[in-house]
N, C-alpha and C positions, 0 to 999 in steps of 0.2 A: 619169126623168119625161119623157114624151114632151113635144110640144110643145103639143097641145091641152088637157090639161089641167094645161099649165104654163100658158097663159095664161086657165083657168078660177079658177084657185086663185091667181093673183095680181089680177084681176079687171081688169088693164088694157086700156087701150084701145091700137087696133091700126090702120093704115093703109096700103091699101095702092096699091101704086104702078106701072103699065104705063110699061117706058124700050123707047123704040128702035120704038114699033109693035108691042111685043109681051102678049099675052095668058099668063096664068095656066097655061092649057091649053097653051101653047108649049114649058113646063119638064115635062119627064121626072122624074119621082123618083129612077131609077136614074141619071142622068147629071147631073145637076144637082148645083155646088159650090155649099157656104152657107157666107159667112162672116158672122160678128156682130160688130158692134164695140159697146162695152161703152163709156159716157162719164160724167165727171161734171164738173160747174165750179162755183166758187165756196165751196169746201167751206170755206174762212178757220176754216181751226183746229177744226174740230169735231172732236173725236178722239171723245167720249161720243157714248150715245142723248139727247136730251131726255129731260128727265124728264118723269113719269107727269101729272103735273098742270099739264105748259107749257099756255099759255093759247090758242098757236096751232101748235106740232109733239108733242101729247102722246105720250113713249113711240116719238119716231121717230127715224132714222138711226145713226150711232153705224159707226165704221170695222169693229167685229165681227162688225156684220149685212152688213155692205156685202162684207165677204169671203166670210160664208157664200152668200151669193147669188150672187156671181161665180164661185165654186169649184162653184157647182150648174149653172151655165151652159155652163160651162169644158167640164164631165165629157159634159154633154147635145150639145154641138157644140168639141172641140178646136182648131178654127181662128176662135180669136175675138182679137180685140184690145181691147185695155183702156188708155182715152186722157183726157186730164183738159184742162179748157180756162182754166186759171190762176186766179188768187188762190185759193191754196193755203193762204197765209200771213194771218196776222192777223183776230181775230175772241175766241179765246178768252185766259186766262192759259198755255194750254202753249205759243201762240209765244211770248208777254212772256218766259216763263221758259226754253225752250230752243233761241227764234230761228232753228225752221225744221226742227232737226234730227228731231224727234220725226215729225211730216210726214212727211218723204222717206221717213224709217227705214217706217213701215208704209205708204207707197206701194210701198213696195220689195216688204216682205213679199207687198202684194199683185199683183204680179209688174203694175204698169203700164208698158204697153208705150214709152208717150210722153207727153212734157205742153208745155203751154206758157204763157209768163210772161201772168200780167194784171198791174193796175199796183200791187195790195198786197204781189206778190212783191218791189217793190223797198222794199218800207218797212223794212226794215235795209240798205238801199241796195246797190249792185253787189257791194260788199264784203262786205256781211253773205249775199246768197245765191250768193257764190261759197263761203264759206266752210263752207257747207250740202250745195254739189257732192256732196261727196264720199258721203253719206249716199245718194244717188238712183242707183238701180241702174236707172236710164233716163232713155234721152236728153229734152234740153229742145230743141222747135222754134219759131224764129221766124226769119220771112225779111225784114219787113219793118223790124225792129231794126238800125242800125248799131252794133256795138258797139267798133267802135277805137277806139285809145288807153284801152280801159277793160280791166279785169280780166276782162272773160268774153267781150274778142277768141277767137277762134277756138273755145269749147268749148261756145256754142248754134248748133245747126245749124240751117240753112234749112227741111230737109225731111232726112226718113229713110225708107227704101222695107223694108214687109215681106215676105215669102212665103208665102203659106199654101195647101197642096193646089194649086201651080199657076198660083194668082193673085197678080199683082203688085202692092203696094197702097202706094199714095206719099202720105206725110202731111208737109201742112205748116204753120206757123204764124205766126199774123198776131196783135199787138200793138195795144193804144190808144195814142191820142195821149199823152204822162205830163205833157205841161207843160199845168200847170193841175190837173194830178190827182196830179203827185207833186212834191214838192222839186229842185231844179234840182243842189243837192248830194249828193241819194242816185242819181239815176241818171247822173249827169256829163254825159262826154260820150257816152251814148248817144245815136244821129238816127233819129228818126221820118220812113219814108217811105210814100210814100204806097200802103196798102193795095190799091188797083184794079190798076194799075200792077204792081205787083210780083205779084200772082197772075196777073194774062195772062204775066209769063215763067215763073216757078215752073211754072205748072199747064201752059205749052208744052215746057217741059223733060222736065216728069216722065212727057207724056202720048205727044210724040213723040220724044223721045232716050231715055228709059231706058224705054219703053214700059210704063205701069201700064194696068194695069187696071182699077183703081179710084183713085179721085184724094178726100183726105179733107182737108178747111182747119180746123185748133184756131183758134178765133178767140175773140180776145179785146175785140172792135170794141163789142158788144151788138148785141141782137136788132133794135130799133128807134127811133127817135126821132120821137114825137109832133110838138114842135114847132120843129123844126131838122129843114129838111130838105136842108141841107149836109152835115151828121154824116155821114160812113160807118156802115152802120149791117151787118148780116150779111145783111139782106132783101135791099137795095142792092146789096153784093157781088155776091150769086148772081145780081141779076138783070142785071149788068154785065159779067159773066165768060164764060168757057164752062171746060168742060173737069172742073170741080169737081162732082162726087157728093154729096156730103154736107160741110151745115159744122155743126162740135158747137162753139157756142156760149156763151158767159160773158160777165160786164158787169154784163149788165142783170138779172140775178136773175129770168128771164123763165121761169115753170113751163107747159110744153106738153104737155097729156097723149099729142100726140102728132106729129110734124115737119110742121113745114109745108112745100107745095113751090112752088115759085117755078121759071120760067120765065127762063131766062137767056137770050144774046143770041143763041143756036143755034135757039133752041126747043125745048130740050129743058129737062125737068125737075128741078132741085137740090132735095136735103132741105135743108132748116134744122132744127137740133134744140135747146133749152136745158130744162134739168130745174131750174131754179131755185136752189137754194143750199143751204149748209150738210148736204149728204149724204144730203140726205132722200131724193130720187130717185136712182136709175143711168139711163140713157137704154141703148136697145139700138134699136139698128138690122141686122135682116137684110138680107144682100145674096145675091140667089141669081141664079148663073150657067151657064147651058145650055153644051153643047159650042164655040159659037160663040164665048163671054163676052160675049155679051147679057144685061142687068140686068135683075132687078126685083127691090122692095126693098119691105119696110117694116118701121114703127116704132113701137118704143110705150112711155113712160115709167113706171119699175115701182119703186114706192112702197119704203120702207126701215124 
């Protein structure tokens, strides 16, 4: 299915984005790389569709659809990534009952590339989602997490860098604050630091030491905050940072048909993206790159 009448026949909405001073007209079909990244957050256990008669998702998401559509995507562009932006966990009886494992096990199947903790992942506490590890057949990023002296010292990583056709792509992940949102006994001694901070080194490492190409933040902060306008919030972030692409988003249960972009301290333009909750949407974002790897991108939230 080409691409135009993949986004006729899914009816979503699309945006798009000039990086760098450059125009549409600038990219060549024949020399131009595309990579998609494929996201979702807040899925808290939804493994089912709703049912046909929910009063407000009738007959929508469910982990079966969510594959078939990624594996349609997969086939139509091979270099895509597929990235989750945490609370994974708790929502329905399959975590009560299998505490995590059932999750991983068909994130795995659906071959996610990356994910990273929100703060429902620790509600069987450090212990209970190390104990889960081993079911995820992909890594967990967060940088802004201390986790020494705890059980998942060493085995969540800061950031992890992919390859795809050429392109260098460095993802990494950023955590809420838990005190106040989580029990001070499930997540120990984990330390919360401070999200701004810690992306200006992250995003200077990944951007000029291990040179990417594309820079992606899992963030698990939320979209926005109304009335606290101390909150880190993911708007905040991007407009604070530089260096960062695209942030896929989770929290705030925040549904965007399609990313918003914000202007960071460069002047150039970040995506923000969050599709809401419980599996309903996938987010996709294209990134298409000319011989130079000059960007331009866009996005669009595609129903389930």
């Amino acid at each position: 299915m080409n691409r135009r009448n993949f986004l006729q026949n899914t009816g979503v909405a699309t945006v798009g984005l000039t990086l760098g001073g450059l125009s549409l007209q600038s990219f060549s079909s024949d020399s131009r790389t595309k990579i998609t990244i494929l996201h979702t957050n807040d899925t808290h256990s939804h493994i089912d569709a709703f049912d046909a008669n929910h009063p407000k998702y009738p007959n929508q998401g469910g982990v079966s659809r969510r594959a078939t559509l990624i594996n349609a995507i997969r086939k139509e562009n091979p270099n895509t990534l597929l990235l989750d932006a945490g609370d994974i966990f708790q929502g329905t009886p399959y975590f009560n009952f299998y505490g995590g494992e059932l999750e991983f096990k068909l994130m795995s199947m659906l071959k996610y590339d990356a994910a990273t903790l929100g703060n429902h992942d620790f509600d069987n506490g450090v212990d209970g989602f190390y104990k889960q590890l081993p079911h995820a057949k992909f890594d967990f990023v967060n940088a802004n997490y201390d986790f020494k002296n705890t059980i998942l010292d060493g085995l969540i990583k800061p950031y992890k860098i992919f390859k795809k056709e050429g392109i260098k792509i460095g993802v990494f992940g950023l955590g809420v604050e838990l005190d106040g949102l989580v029990l001070k006994q499930l997540y120990k001694e984990t330390k919360y630091n401070d999200p701004i901070a810690i992306s200006q080194q992250i995003t200077d490492t990944l951007k000029n030491e291990e040179q990417c190409d594309l820079i992606i933040c899992l963030s698990h902060l939320g979209y926005a905050y109304k009335h606290d306008s101390t909150t880190i919030s993911d708007l905040k972030l991007a407009a604070a940072t530089k260096n960062i692409d695209l942030i896929i988003g989770g929290h705030t249960h925040t549904f965007l048909d399609k990313p918003t972009s914000v202007t960071n301290v460069v002047g150039k333009q970040v995506l923000v993206n969050q599709v809401g909750k419980y599996g309903i949407n996938v987010g996709r974002v294209d990134f298409y790159f000319d011989s130079l790897k000059n960007i331009k991108s866009e996005g669009e939230s595609i129903p389930v």
